[in-house]
C-alpha positions as CSV (number, residue, x, y, z in Angstrom):
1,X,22.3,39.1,-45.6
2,X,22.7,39.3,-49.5
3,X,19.3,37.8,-49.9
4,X,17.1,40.4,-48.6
5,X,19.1,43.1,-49.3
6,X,19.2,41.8,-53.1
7,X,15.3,41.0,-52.4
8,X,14.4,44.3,-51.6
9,X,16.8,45.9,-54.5
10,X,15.0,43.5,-56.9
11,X,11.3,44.7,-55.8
12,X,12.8,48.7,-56.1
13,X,14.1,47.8,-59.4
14,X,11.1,45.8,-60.2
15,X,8.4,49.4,-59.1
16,X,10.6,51.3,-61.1
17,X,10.4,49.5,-64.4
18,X,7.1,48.0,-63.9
19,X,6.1,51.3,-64.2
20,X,8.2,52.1,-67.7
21,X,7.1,48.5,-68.8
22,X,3.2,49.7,-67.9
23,X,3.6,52.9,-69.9
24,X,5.1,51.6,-72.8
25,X,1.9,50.5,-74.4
26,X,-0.2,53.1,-72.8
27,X,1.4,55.9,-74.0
28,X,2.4,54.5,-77.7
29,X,-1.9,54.1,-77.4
30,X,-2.6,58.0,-76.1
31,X,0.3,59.7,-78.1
32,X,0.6,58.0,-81.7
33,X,3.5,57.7,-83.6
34,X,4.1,60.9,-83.9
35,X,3.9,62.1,-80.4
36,X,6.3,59.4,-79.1
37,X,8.9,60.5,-81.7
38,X,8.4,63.6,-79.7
39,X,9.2,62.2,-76.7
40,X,12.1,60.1,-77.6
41,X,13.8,63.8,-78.2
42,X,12.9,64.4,-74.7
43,X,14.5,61.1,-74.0
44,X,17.3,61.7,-75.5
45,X,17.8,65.4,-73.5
46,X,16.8,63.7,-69.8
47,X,19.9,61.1,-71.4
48,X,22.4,63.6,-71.7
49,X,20.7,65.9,-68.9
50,X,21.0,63.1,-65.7
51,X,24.5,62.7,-66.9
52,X,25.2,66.5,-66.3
53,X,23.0,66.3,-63.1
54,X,24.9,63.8,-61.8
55,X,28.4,65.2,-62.1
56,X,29.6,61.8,-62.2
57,X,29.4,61.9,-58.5
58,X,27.5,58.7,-57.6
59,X,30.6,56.8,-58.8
60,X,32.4,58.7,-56.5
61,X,30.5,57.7,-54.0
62,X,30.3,53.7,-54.4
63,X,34.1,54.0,-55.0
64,X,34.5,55.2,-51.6
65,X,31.8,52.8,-50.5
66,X,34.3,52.0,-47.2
67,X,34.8,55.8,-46.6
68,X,31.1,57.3,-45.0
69,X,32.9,60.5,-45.1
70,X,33.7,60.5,-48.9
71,X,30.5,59.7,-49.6
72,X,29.0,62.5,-47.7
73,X,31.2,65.1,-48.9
74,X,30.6,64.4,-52.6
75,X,26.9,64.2,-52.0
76,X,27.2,67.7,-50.3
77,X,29.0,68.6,-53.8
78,X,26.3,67.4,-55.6
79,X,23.7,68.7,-53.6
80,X,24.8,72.4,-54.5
81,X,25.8,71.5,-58.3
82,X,22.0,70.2,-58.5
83,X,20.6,73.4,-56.7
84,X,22.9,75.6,-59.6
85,X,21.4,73.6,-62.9
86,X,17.8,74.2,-61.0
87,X,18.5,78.2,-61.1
88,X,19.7,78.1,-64.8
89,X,17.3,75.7,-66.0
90,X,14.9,78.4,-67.8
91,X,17.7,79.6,-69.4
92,X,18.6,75.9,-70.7
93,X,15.6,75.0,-71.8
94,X,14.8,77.9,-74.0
95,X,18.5,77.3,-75.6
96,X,17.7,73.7,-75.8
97,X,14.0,74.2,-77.3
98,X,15.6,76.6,-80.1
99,X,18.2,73.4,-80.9
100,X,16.2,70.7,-80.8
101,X,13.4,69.6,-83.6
102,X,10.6,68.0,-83.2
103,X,8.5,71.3,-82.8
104,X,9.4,70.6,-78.5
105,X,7.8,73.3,-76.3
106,X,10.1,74.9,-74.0
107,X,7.4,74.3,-70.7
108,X,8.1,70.7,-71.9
109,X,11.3,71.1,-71.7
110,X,11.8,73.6,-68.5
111,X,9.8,70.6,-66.6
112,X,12.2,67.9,-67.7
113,X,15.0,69.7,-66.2
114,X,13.2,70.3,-63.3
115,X,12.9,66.5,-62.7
116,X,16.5,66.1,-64.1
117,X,18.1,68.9,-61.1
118,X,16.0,67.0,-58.2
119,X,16.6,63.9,-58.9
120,X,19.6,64.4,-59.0
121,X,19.5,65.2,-55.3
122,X,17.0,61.7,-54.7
123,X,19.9,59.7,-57.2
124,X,22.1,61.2,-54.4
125,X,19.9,60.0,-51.1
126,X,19.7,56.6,-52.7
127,X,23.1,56.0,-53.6
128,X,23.6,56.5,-49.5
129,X,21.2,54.4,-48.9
130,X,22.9,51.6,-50.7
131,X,26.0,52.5,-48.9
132,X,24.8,52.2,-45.4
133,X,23.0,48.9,-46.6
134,X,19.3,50.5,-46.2
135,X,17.9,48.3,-48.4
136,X,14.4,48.6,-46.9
137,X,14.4,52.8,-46.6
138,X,15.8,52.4,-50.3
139,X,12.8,50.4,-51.4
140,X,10.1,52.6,-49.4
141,X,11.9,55.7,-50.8
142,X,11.8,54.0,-54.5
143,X,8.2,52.6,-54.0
144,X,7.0,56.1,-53.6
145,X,8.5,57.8,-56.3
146,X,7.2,55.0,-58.8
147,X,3.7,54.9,-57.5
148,X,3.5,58.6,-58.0
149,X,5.2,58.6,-61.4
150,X,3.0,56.0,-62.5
151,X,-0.4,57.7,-61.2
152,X,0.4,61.2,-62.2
153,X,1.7,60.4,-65.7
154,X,-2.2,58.1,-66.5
155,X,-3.7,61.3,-65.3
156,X,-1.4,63.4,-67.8
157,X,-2.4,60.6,-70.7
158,X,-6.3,60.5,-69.5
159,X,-6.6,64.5,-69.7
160,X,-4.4,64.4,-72.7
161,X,-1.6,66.9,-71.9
162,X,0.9,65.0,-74.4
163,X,4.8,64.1,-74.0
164,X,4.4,68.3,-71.6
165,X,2.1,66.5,-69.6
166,X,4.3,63.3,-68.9
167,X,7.4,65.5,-68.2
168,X,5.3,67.4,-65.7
169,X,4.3,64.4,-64.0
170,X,7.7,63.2,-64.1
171,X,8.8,66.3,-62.0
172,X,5.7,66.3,-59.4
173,X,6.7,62.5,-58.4
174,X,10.2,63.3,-57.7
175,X,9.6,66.5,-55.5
176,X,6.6,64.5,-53.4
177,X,9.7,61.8,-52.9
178,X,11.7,64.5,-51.9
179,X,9.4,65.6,-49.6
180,X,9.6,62.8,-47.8
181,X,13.2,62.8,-47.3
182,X,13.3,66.6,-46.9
183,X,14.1,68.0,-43.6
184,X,17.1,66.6,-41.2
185,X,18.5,65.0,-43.9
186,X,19.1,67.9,-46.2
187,X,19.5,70.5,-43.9
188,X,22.3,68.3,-42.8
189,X,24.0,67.9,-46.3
190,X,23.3,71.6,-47.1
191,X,24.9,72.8,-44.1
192,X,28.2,70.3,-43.9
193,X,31.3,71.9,-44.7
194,X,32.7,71.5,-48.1
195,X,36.4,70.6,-47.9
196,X,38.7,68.8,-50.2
197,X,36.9,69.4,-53.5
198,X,39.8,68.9,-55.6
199,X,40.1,64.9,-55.0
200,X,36.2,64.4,-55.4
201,X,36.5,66.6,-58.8
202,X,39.4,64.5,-60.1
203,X,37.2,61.4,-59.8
204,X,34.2,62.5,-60.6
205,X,34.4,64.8,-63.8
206,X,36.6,62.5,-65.8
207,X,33.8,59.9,-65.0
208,X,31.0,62.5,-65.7
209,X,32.8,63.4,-69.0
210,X,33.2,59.7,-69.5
211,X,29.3,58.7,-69.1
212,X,28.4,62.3,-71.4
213,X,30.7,60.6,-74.4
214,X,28.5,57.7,-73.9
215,X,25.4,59.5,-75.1
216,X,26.5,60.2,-78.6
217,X,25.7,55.8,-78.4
218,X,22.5,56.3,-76.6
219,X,20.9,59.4,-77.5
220,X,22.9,61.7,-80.0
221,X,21.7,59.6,-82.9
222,X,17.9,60.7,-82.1
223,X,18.5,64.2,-83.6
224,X,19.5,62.8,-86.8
225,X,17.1,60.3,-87.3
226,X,14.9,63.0,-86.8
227,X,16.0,64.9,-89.9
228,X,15.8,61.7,-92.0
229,X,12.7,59.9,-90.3
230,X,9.2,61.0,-89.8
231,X,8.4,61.4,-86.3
232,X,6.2,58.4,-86.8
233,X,8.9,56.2,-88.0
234,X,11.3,57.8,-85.1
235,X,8.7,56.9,-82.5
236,X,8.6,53.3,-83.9
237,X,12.5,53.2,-83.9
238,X,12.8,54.4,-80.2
239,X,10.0,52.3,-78.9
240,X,11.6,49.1,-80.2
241,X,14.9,50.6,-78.6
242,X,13.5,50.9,-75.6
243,X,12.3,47.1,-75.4
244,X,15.9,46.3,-76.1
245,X,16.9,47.1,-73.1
246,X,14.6,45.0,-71.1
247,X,17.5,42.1,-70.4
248,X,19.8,45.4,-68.7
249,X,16.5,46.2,-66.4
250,X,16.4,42.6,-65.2
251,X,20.3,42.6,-64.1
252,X,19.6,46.3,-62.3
253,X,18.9,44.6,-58.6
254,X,22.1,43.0,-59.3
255,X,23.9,46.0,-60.8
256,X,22.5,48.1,-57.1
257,X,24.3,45.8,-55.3
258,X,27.1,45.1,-56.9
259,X,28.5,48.5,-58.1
260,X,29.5,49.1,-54.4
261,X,29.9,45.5,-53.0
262,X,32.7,45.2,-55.7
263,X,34.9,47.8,-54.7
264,X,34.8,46.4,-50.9
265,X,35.7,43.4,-52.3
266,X,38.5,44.2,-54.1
267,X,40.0,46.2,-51.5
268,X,39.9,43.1,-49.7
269,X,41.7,41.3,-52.5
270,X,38.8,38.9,-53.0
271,X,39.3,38.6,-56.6
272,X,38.4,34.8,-56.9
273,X,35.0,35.6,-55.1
274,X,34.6,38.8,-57.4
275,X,35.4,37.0,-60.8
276,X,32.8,34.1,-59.9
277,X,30.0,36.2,-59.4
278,X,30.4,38.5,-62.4
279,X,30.8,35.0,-64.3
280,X,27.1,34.1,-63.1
281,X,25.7,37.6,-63.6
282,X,27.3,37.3,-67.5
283,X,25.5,33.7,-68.3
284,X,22.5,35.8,-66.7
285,X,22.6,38.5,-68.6
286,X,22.9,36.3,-72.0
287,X,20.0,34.1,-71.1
288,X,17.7,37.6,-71.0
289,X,19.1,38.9,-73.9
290,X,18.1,35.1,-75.6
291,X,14.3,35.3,-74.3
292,X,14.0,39.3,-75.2
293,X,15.1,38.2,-78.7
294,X,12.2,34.9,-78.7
295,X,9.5,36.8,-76.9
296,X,9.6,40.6,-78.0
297,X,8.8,40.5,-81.5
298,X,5.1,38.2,-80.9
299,X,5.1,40.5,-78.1
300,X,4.9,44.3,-80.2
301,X,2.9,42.8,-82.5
302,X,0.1,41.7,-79.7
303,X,0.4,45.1,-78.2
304,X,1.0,47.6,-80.4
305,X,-0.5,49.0,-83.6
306,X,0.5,48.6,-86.7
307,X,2.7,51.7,-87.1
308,X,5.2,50.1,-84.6
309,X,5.7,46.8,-86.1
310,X,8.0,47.5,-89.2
311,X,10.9,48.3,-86.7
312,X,11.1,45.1,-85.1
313,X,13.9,44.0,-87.6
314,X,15.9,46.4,-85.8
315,X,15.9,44.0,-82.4
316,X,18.4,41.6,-82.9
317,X,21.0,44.4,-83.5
318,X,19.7,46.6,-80.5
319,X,19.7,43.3,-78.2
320,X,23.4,42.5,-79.4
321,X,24.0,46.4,-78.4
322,X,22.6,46.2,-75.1
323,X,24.5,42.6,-74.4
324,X,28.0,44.0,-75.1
325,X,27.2,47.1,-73.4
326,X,26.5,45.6,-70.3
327,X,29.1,42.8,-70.7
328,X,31.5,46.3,-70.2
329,X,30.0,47.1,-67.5
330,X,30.5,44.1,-65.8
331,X,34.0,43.3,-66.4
332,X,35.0,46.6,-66.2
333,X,36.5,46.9,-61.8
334,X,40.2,47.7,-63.3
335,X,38.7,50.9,-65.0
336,X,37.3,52.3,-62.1
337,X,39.1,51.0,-59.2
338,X,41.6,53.5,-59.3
339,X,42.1,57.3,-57.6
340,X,41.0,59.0,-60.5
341,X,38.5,58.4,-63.2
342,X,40.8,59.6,-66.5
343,X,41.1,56.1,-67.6
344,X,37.7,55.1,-68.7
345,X,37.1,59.0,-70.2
346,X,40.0,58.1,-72.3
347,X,38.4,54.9,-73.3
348,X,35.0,56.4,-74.2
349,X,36.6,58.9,-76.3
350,X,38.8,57.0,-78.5
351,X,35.2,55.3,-79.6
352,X,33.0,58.7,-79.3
353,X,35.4,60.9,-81.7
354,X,34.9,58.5,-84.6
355,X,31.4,58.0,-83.3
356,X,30.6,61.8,-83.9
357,X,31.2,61.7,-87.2
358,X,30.0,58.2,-88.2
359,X,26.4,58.1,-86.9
360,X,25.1,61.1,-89.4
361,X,27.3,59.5,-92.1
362,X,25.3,56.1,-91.9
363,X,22.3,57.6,-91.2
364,X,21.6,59.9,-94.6
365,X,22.4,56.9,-96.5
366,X,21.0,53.8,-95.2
367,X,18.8,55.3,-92.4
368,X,17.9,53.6,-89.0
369,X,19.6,50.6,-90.6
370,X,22.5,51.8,-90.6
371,X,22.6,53.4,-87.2
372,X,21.7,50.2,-85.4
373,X,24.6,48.1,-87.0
374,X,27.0,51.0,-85.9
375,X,25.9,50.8,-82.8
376,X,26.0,46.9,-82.5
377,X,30.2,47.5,-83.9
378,X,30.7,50.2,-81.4
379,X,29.5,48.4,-78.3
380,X,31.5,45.3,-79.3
381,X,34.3,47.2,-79.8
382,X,33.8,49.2,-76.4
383,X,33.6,45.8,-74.8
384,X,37.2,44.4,-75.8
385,X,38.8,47.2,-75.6
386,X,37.2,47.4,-71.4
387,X,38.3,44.0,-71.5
388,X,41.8,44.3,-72.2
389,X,42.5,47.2,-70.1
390,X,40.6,46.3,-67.3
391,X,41.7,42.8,-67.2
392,X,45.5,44.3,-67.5
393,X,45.2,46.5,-64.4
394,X,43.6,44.5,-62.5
395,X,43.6,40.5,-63.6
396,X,40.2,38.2,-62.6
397,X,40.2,35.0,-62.8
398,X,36.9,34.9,-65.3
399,X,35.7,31.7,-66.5
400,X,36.2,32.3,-70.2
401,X,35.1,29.1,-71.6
402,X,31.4,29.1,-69.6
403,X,31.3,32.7,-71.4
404,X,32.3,31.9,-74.5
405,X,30.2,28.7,-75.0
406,X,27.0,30.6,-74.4
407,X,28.1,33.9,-76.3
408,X,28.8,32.1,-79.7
409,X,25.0,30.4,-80.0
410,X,23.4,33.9,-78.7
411,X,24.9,35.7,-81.2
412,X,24.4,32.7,-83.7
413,X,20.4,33.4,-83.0
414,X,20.9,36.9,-83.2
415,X,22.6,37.6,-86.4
416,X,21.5,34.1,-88.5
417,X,18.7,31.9,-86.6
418,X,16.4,32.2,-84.1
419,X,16.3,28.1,-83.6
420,X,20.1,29.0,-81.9
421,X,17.9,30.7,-79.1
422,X,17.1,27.5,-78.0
423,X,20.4,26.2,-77.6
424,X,21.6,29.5,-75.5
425,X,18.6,29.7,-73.7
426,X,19.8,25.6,-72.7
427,X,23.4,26.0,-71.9
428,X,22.8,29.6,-69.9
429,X,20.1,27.6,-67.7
430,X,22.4,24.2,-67.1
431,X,25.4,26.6,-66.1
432,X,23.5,28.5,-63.4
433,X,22.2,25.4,-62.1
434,X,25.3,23.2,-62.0
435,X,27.7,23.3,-59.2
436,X,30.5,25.8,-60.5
437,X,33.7,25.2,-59.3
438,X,31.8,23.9,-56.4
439,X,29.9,26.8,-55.5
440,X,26.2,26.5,-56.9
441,X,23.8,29.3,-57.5
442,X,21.9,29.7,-54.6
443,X,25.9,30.1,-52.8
444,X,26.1,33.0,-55.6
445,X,22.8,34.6,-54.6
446,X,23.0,33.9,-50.6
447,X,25.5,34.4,-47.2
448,X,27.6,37.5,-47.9
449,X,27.3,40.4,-44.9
């Protein structure tokens, strides 16, 4: 049944950022300003790095969702790709610690990708899981690696190791997960034969391409800001960033089961059913990004000292950000229900090559300012242009006026007023409780095998 399965994705997705949520404070308290600019750089790297890890091969495998032995042969591909990046990863973090500023030490660094190569292997084991609708071994297996994260990283802060220590915890939590799925399973995926790498490459790379153009809009900014910020101000910047993407969190248990389910669905030409569901998870998404926007800013300021505070002006245009960015990948099934993933590269790039150059020239001049109403243009921009495409390849019947009617009095309370909040937060509520087109919520969140 959808509700357990959904259920148990929720409580994963709830361990997992439960524990960022936890941190957050406790490690703007232990490392300052200063040190959390520090690790936003190593945020930015573990960005770009679980890209790289990944290979793009996760989509791969919820795209052949109905095809166990796709999904095992890319995981077998990924398995070895991940055991490659773990070999060479001295090598890459010495290059990467001579790049980077922030005065980053390379054991900082060598322990990041650590944690980046193996979990790529766990991202691998759980995508599976999600695939053979394990809801419960997904949870256990995502329970574990949170509860050690979380206890090995207060040790690091207690004993004050810094943003090295945090990496290194980082790393010890994914290989005791591993360990538990170590054994059958891998010797299993290790040993399977590789064939037909050529049709899992044509997929996968173009996607893995794709998701690496997205970082210069979630992570190839930090460099630059770096150059014209202290790392004080940097660490205020990418803590407030960070709380922006709250509302995305909240629609992950969601996202788990969706990003396969939808694929099944549409090879079963159930576009009504498809369309109504991503309708409900949009008016969802809007009403989180509407309480983020009225809670968040009393919020910092209860929680965290004063040096954090004078980047809250940034919210409203980091919350639009995250809204249109998730809004894309939402409405976005034409993109990637297709035999290779060149489409949505090409998409990424027409907005990354302007991108490239844009983001330093906004940031000498106007600063963080700058950067974050860039970012806010890009993501809308990224959004109708997924629209468009997707919606010409593969046509779903959305229900644009419930969408629209709750975007314009969001973004009203965004950009001019927050007393339009209250208006959004109104009309998102009455249209997930209504009846729509005679199928009320709880038929949106319950019966589907």
């Amino acid at each position: 049944m959808l509700g357990r399965a959904v259920g148990h994705y929720a409580i994963a997705g709830i361990s997992q950022k439960a524990v960022g949520l936890v941190l957050i404070p406790i490690t703007a308290h232990f490392l300052g300003a200063q040190g959390y600019g520090q690790l936003a750089l190593l945020v930015a790297l573990a960005n770009l790095g679980s890209i790289v890890a990944a290979l793009g091969l996760p989509e791969y495998m919820q795209r052949y969702a109905y095809r166990r032995a796709n999904c095992h042969q890319g995981a077998v591909v990924g398995a070895r790709w991940a055991m490659i990046l773990l070999l060479f990863s001295p090598l890459l973090a010495w290059a990467l610690t001579t790049l980077m500023p922030g005065n980053l030490h390379w054991s900082w660094v060598q322990w990041l990708l650590v944690n980046l190569s193996l979990g790529a292997l766990m991202g691998l084991r759980l995508v599976l899981l999600r695939v053979a609708n394990r809801s419960g071994r997904y949870l256990a297996l995502v329970a574990l690696h949170s509860g050690c994260h979380l206890t090995l990283t207060l040790f690091a802060l207690g004993a004050d190791l810094g943003p090295g220590g945090m990496m290194a915890a980082g790393a010890l939590a994914t290989i005791l997960a591993l360990g538990v799925e170590a054994g059958s399973f891998w010797c299993r995926l290790v040993l399977r034969p590789l064939r037909r790498v050529g049709p899992i490459l044509a997929y996968s790379l173009p996607l893995a391409l794709s998701l690496a153009a997205t970082f210069v809009l979630n992570g190839y900014e930090r460099p630059w800001l770096a150059q014209v910020l202290s790392l004080e101000e940097l660490g205020a910047y990418a803590l407030i960033g960070q709380l922006s993407l709250l509302p995305a969190y909240a629609m992950e248990p969601f996202m788990l089961w969706w990003g396969p389910k939808r694929h099944v669905l549409a090879s079963q030409k159930g576009f009504d059913e498809i369309a109504r569901r991503v309708d409900l998870a949009c008016v969802a998404l809007m009403l989180m990004i509407a309480l983020a926007a009225l809670v968040l800013p009393s919020l910092v300021r209860l929680l965290f000292e004063p040096q954090f505070h004078w980047a809250i002006e940034f919210l409203p245009w980091l919350l639009a950000a995250t809204l249109f960015r998730q809004l894309s990948a939402m409405m976005n099934l034409g993109l990637y229900h297709r035999s290779t993933g060149n489409l949505p590269l090409c998409l990424n790039l027409v907005l990354v090559v302007p991108a490239l150059a844009l983001i330093p020239f906004v940031i000498q001049p106007w600063g963080a300012q700058g950067l974050v109403w860039l970012l806010a243009g890009l993501m809308v921009a990224k959004f109708l242009m997924t629209l468009l495409i997707s919606q010409y390849l593969l046509n779903l019947p959305y229900a644009y006026p419930w969408l629209l009617v709750t975007l314009l009095p969001l973004m009203a309370g965004l950009m001019v007023s927050p007393l339009w909040l209250g208006l959004a937060v109104s009309l998102c509520l009455l249209i997930l409780i209504r009846r729509p087109r005679g199928q009320g919520v709880l038929a949106f969140m319950g019966g589907v095998k």
